[in-house]
ROVO-783212 format. One record per residue (C-alpha): x, y, z. Coordinates in Angstrom, 2 decimals. Layout:
// ROVO-783212
      east     north        up
         X         Y         Z
...
***
This chain:
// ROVO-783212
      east     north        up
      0.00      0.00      0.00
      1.34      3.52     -0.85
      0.85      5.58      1.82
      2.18      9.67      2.47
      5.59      8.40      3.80
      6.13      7.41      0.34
      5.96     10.71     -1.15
      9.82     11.50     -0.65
     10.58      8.45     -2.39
      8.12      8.66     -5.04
      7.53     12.55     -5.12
      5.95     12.73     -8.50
      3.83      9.89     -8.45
      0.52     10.84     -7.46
      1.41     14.02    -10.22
      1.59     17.45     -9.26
     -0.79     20.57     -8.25
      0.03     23.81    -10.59
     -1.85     26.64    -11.29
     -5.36     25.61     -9.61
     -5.14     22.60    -11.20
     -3.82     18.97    -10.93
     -1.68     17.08    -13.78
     -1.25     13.15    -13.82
      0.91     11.91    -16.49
     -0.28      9.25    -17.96
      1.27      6.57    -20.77
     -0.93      4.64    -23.00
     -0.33      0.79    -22.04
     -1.66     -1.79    -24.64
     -4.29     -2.60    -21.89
     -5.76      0.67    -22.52
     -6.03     -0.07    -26.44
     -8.49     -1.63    -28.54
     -7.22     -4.01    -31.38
     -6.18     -1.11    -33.66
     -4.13      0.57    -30.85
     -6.52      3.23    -30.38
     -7.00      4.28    -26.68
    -10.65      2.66    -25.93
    -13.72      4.68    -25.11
    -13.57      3.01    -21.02
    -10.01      3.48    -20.49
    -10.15      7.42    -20.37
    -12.50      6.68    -17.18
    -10.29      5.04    -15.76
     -7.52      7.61    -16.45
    -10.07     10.36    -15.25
    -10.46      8.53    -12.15
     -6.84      8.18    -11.11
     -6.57     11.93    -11.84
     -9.81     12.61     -9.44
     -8.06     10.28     -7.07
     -4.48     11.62     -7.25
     -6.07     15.44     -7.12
     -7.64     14.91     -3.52
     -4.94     12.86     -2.14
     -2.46     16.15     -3.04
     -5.07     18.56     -1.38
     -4.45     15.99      1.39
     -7.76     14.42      1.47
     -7.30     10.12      1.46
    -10.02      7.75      0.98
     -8.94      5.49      3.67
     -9.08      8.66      6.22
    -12.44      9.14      5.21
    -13.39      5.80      5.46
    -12.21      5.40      8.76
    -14.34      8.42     10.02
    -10.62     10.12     10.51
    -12.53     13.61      9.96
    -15.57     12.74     11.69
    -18.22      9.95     10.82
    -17.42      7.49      7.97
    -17.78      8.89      4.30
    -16.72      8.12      0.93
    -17.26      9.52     -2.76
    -19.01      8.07     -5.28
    -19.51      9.12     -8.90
    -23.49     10.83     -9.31
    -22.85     12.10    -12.87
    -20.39     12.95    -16.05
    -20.91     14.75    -19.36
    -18.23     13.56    -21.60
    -16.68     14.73    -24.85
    -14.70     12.59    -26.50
    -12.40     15.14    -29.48
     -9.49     13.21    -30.87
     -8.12      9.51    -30.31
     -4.93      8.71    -28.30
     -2.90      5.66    -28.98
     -0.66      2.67    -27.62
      2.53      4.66    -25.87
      1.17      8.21    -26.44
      1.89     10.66    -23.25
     -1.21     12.14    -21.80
     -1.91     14.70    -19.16
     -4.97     14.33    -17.30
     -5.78     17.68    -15.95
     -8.31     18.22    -12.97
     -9.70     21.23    -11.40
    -12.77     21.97     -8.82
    -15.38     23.77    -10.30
    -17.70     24.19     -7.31
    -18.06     22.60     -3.63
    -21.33     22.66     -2.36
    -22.78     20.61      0.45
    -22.55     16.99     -0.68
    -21.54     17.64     -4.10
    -18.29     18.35     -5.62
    -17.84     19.10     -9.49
    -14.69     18.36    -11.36
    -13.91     19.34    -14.88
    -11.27     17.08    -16.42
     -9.38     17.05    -19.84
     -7.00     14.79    -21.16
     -4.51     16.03    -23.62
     -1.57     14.70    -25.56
      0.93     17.97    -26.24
     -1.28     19.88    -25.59
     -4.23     18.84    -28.19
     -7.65     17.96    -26.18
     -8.40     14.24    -26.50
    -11.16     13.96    -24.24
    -13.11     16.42    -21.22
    -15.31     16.03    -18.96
    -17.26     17.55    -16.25
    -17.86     15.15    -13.27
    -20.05     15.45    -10.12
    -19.39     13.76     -7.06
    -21.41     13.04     -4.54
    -19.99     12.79     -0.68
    -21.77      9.88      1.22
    -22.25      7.79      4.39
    -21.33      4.14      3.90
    -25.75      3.98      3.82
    -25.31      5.96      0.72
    -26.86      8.87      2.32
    -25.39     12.53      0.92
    -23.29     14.37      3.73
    -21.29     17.18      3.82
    -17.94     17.22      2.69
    -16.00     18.23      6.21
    -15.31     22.26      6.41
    -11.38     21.71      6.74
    -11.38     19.31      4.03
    -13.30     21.28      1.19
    -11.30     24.41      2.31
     -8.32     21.85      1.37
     -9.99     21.31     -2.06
    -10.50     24.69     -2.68
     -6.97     25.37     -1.80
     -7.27     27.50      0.73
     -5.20     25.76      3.23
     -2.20     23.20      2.90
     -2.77     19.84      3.19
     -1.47     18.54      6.31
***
């Protein structure tokens, strides 16, 4: 399991925060390909998701924290709704940069836009809304300190 101690070691892995935004690098494996070598439709969800995933752990907020009920009772997030556009194709070994940034953070819901891009070209966006939930599935508020995290107003601790 990767945990925070593993950031000196690994500093770059989870990608980095710049300019209200966070950027994953990701390569195009042949798992991510269709029999052409095109990037298939499902994998950009999955490299959307490790972005998503990647941004809150660098505003310091970790799904296993939340879990727990580290920052109160038990919550988690869970995908309510995305509006996707896919533009151009990527292929097998292409570099991509998933980008992320918070669009709002309201209550229970958190919206994310996200592009992926390949030198710079848009290959794919998409504007995701997350819902923040008790383990019942009931909405809950995201935690004060922690969306003030997301919103980058305070350093992740």
């Amino acid at each position: 399991m990767t945990t925070r101690e593993d950031a000196p070691r690994w500093p770059d892995l989870a990608g980095r925060l710049e300019a209200g935004r966070h950027v994953l690098p990701v390569r195009v494996y042949y798992e991510d390909t269709d029999f052409t070598g095109v990037v298939y439709h499902a994998a950009y969800l999955k490299f959307a998701e490790r972005g998503r995933s990647d941004f809150l752990r660098l505003c310091g907020i970790h799904h296993n924290e939340l879990a727990s009920g580290a920052h109160g009772e038990p919550l988690a997030f869970a995908v309510r709704h995305m509006e996707i556009d896919f533009h151009a194709p990527a292929r097998i070994d292409d570099l991509l940069e998933v980008a992320t940034h918070l669009r709002e953070a309201r209550g229970a819901r958190i919206v994310l836009a996200q592009e992926v891009r390949r030198e710079g070209v848009l290959l794919f966006a998409a504007a995701v809304t997350v819902a923040v939930i008790s383990p019942e599935g009931r909405p809950r508020r995201l935690p004060e300190a922690l969306a003030a995290r997301l919103a980058g107003d305070i350093s992740p601790s």
